[in-house]
C-alpha positions as CSV (number, residue, x, y, z in Angstrom):
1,X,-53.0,-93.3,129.0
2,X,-50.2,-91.8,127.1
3,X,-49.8,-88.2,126.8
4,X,-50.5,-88.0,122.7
5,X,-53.2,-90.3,122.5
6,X,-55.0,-88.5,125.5
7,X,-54.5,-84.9,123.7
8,X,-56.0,-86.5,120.1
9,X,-58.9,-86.9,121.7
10,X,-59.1,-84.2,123.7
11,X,-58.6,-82.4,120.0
12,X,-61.6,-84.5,118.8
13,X,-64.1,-83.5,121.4
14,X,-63.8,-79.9,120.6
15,X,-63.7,-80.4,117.4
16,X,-67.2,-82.0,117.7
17,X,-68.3,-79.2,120.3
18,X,-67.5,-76.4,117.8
19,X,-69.9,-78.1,115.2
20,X,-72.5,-79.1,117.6
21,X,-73.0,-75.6,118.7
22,X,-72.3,-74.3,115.3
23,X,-75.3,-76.1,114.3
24,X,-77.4,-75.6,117.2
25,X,-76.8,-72.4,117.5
26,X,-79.7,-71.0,114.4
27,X,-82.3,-73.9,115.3
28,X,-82.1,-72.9,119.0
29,X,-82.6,-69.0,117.3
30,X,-85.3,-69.9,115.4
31,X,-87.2,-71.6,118.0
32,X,-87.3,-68.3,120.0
33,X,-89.2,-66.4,118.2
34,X,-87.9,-65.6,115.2
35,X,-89.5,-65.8,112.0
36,X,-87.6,-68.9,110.9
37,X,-88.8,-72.5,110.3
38,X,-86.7,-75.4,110.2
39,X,-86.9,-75.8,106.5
40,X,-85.2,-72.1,106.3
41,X,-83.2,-73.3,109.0
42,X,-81.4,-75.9,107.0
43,X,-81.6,-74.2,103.8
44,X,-79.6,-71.2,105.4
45,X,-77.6,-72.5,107.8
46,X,-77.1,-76.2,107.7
47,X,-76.4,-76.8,104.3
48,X,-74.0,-74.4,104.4
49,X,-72.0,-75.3,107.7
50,X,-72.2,-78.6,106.3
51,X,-69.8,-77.5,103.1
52,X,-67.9,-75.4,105.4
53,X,-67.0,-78.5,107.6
54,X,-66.0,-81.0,104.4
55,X,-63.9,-78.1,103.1
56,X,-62.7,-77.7,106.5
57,X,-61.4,-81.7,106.9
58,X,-60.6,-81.9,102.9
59,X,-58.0,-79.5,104.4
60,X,-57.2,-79.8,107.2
61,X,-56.7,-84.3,106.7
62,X,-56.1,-84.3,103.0
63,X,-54.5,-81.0,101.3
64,X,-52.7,-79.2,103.3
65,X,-50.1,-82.1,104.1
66,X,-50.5,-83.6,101.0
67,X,-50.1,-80.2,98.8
68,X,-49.4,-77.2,100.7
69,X,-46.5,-78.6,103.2
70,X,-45.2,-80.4,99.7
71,X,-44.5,-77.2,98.6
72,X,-47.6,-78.0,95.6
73,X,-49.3,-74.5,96.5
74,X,-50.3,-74.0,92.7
75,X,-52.2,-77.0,92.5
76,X,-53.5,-76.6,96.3
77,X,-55.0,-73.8,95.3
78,X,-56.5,-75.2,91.7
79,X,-58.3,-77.9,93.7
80,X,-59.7,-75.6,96.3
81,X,-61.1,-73.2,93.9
82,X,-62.8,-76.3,92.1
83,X,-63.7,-77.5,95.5
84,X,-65.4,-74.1,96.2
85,X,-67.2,-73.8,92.6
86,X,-68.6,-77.2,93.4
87,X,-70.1,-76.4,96.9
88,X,-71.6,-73.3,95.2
89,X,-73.3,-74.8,92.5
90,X,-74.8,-77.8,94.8
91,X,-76.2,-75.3,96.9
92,X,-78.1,-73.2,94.4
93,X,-79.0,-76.8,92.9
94,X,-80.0,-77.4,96.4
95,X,-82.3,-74.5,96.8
96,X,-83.6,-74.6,93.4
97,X,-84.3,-78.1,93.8
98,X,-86.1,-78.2,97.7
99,X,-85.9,-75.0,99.3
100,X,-88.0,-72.8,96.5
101,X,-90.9,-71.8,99.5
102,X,-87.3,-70.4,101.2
103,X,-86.1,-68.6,98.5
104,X,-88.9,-67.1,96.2
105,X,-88.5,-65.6,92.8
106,X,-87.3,-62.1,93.0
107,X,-88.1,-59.6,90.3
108,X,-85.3,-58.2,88.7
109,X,-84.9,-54.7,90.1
110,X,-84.9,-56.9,93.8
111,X,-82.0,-59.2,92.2
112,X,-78.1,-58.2,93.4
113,X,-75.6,-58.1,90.8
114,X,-73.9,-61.4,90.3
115,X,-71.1,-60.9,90.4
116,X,-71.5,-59.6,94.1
117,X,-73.3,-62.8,94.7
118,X,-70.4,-64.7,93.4
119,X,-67.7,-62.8,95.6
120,X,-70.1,-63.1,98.8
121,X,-70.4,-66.9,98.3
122,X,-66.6,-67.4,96.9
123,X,-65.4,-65.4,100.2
124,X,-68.2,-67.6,102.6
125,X,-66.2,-71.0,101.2
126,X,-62.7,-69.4,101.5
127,X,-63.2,-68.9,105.6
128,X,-63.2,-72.9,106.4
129,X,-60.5,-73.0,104.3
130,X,-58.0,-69.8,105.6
131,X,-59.0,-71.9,109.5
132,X,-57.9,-75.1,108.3
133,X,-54.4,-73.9,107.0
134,X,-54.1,-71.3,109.7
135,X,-54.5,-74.6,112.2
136,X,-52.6,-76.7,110.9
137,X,-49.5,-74.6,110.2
138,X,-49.7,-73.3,113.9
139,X,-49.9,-77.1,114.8
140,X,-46.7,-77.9,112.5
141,X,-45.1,-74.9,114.4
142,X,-46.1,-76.4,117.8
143,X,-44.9,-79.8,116.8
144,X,-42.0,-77.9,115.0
145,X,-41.0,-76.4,118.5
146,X,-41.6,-79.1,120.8
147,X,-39.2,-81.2,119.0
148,X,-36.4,-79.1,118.9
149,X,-37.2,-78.7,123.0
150,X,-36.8,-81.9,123.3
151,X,-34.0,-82.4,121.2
152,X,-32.2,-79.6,122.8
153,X,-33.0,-81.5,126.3
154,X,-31.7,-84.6,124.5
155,X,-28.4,-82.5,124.0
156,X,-27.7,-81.2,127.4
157,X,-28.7,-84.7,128.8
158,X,-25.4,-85.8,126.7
159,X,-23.4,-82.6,127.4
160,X,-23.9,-83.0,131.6
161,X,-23.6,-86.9,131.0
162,X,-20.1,-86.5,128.7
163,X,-18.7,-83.5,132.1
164,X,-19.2,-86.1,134.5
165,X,-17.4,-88.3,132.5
166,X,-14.7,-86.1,132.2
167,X,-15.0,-85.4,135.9
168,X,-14.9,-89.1,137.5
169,X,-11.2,-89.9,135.6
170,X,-9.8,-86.8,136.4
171,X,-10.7,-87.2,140.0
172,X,-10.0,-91.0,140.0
173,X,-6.1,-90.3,138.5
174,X,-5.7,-87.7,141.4
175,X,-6.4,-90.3,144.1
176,X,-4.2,-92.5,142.7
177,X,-1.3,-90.3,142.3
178,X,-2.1,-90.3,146.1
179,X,-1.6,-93.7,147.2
180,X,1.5,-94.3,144.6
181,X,3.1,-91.7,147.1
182,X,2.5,-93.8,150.0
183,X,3.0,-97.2,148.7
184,X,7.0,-96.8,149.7
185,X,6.4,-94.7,152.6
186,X,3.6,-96.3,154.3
187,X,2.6,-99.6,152.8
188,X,-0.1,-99.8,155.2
189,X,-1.6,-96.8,155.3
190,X,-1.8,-97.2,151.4
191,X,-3.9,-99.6,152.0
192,X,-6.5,-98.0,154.2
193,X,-6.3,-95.2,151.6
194,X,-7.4,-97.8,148.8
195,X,-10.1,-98.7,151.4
196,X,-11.3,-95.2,151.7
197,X,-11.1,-94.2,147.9
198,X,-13.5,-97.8,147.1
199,X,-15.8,-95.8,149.3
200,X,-15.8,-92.8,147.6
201,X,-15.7,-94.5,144.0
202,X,-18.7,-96.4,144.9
203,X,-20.8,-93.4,146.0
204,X,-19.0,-91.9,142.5
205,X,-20.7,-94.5,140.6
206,X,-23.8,-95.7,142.3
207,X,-25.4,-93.2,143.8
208,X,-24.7,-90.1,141.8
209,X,-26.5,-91.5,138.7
210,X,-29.8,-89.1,139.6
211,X,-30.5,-85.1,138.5
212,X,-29.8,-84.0,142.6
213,X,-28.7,-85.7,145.9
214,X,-28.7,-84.4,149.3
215,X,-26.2,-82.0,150.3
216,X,-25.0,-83.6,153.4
217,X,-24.1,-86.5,150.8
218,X,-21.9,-84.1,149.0
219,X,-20.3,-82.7,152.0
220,X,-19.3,-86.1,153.3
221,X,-18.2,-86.9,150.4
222,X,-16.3,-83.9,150.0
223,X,-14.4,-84.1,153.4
224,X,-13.2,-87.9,153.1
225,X,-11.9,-86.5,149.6
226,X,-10.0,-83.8,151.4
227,X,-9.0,-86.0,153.8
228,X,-7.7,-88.2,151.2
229,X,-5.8,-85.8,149.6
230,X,-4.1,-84.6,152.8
231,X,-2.2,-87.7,153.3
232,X,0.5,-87.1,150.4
233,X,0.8,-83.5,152.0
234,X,3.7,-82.7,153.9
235,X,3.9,-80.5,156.9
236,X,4.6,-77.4,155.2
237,X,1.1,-77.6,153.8
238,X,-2.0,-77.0,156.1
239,X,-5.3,-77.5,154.7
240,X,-8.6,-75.9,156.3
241,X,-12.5,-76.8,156.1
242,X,-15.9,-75.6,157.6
243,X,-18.8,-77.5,156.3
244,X,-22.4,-76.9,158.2
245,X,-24.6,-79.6,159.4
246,X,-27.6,-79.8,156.7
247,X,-30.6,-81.7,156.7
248,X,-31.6,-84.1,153.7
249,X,-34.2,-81.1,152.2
250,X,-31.7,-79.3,150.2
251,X,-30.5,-80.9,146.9
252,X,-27.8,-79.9,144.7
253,X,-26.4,-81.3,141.5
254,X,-24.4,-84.3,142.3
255,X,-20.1,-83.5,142.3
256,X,-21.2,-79.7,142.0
257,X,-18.0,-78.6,144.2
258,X,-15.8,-81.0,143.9
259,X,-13.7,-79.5,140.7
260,X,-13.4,-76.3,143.2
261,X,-11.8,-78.7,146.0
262,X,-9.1,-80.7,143.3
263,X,-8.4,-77.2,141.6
264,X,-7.3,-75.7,145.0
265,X,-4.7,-78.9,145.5
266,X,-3.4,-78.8,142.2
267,X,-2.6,-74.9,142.4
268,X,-2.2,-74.2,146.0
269,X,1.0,-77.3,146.8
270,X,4.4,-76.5,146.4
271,X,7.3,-78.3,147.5
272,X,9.6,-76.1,149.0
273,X,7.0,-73.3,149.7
274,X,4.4,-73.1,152.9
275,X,1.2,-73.0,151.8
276,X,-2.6,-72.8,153.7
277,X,-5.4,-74.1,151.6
278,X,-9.1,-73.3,153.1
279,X,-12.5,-74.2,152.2
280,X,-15.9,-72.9,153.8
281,X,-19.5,-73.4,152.5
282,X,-22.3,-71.6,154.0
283,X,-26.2,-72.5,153.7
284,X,-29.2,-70.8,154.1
285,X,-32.5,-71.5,153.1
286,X,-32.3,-71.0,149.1
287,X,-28.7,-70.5,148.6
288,X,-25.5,-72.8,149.1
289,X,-22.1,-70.6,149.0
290,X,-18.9,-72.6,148.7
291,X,-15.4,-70.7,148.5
292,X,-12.0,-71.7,148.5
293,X,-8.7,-70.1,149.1
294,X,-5.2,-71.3,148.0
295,X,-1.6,-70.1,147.0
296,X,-1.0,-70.0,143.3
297,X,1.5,-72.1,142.2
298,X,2.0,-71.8,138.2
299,X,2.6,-75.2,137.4
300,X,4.7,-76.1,134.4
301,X,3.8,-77.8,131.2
302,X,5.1,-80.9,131.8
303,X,3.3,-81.0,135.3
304,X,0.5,-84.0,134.5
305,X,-1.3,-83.6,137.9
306,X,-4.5,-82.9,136.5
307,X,-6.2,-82.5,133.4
308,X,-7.0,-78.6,133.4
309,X,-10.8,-79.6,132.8
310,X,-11.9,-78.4,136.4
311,X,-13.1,-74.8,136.3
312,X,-14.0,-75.0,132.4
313,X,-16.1,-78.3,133.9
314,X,-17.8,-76.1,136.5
315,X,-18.8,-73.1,134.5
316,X,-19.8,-75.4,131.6
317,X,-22.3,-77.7,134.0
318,X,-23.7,-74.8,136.1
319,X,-24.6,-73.4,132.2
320,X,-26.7,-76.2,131.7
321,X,-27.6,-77.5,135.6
322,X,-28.2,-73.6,137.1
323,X,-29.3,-71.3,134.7
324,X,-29.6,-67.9,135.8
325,X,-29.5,-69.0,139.4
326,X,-25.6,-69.0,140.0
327,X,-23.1,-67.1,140.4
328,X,-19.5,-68.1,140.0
329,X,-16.7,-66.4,140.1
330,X,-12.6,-67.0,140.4
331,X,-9.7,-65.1,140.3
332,X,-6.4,-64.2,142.2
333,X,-6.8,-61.4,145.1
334,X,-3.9,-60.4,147.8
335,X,-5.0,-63.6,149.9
336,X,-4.7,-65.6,146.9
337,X,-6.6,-67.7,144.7
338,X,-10.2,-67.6,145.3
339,X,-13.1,-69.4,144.4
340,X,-17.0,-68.3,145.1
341,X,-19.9,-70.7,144.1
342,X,-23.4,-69.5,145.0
343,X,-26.3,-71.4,143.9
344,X,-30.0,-71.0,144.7
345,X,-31.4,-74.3,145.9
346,X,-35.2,-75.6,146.2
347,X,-34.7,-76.3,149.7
């Protein structure tokens, strides 16, 4: 059943159970005891709630989103001040008319003043109608703030869809700046590197399309990327990684670390220079820790090897993916560059 239709009527059955016990509630007094018939009963008490409950629905159906939320709150008002004269005077009519055994003739010095009568009966008919605008504005606010949850959901659903956008070209154009290096060295191993990146395109494209995947997933992954980018490395470069053998409880968001991984080849390669680059993720049973360590090689403006997106993309996703359950943090130090992603898993 779907999730509106099953709360209108869960709305409707207590609508009904507040009246039904409303009007219960003096018959079931009166029948214990008390000095009441049921002809007192209804002239007191059911008459009454009965006014109560159309001034209630005018409301709460009719006026309120037809007036009030319309911004009409002169003429809301004029109507409900005639509505409220009119209950009054057809219940005096009423107990003038069939109730006169309930309410006898009092002498004069037993009669209230009127116009106490008149502000006791006005404020009686006011009540219903204070609950039904009380109700339905905190209904509109609910409503009101449901929507904008759900449009803010909406949102980062498009912000996190539009950063892995930016994320699979910019990781694509690195592997192919690979395998153009290797075309005129080593024809065929360019081709078993074209091999290897289908691989990891088609786990890119197919099977990162869900909220979380297993983290062994993402450390395979990770290592036939490294692996990949290793090959248009020359010797004066030595690259470095530990990953632990997880099982397939602990998710993470899918190509979490791999911005961390391209950032330390763009920065930490240089042609003339040796250069170590390490990476090491530890796990435990709610966290995952991933750091990285390279040289930092200022790369020049005309240097196109990557598109600068990758720690902006990692701050910006963990934002929205991680809220107050990361920590990230990057910077030079005398080892150089490093990296440190901590996240707190369900696993």
């Amino acid at each position: 059943m779907n999730i509106n239709i099953k709360n209108k009527y869960i709305t409707i059955f207590f609508h009904m159970l507040v009246w039904v016990v409303l009007f219960s509630f003096p018959y079931l007094l009166s029948a214990s005891g008390q000095n009441q018939v049921l002809t007192g009963v209804i002239a007191h008490s059911w008459i009454p709630l009965f006014m109560y409950a159309v001034l209630f629905y005018l409301n709460y159906f009719l006026l309120i989103e037809g007036l009030f939320f319309k911004k009409k709150v002169v003429l809301y008002a004029i109507l409900n001040l005639g509505l409220i004269a009119l209950c009054i005077w057809v219940r005096e009519w009423a107990n003038s008319m069939f109730f006169q055994e309930v309410f006898p003739k009092m002498s004069n010095k037993d009669v209230p003043p009127k116009t106490l009568f008149i502000y006791v009966q006005i404020l009686s008919f006011v009540i219903p109608v204070i609950f039904a605008l009380g109700l339905k504005i905190t209904e509109r606010y609910l409503k009101t703030e449901s929507e904008r949850k759900e449009a803010e959901n909406k949102k980062l659903k498009s912000e996190l869809q539009h950063l892995k956008y930016q994320l699979q070209p910019h990781f694509f154009f690195n592997s192919l700046n690979n395998i153009y290096s290797l075309v005129d060295i080593s024809p065929e191993q360019a081709k078993t590197t074209i091999h290897s990146l289908s691989k990891l395109m088609r786990y890119l494209l197919y099977e990162t399309n869900t909220e979380e995947v297993n983290l062994g997933d993402e450390i395979q992954f990770m290592e036939k990327y490294i692996e990949l980018m290793k090959l248009r490395l020359t010797d004066k470069t030595t690259v470095e990684y530990q990953f632990p053998k997880v099982s397939n409880t602990i998710k993470v968001a899918p190509l979490l670390f791999i911005s961390q991984v391209e950032n330390a080849f763009k920065h930490g390669v240089s042609a003339s220079a040796p250069s170590h680059i390490a990476f090491n993720m530890e796990v435990s049973e709610k966290a995952v820790i991933f750091e990285t360590l390279n040289p930092d090689f200022s790369k020049s403006d005309a240097d196109k090897s990557g598109s600068g997106i990758g720690l902006q993309n990692i701050e910006k996703r963990l934002q929205l993916l991680y809220p107050e359950q990361h920590e990230f943090e990057y910077g030079l130090t005398d080892a150089g560059f490093k990296t440190r992603l901590k996240i707190i898993t369900n696993g």
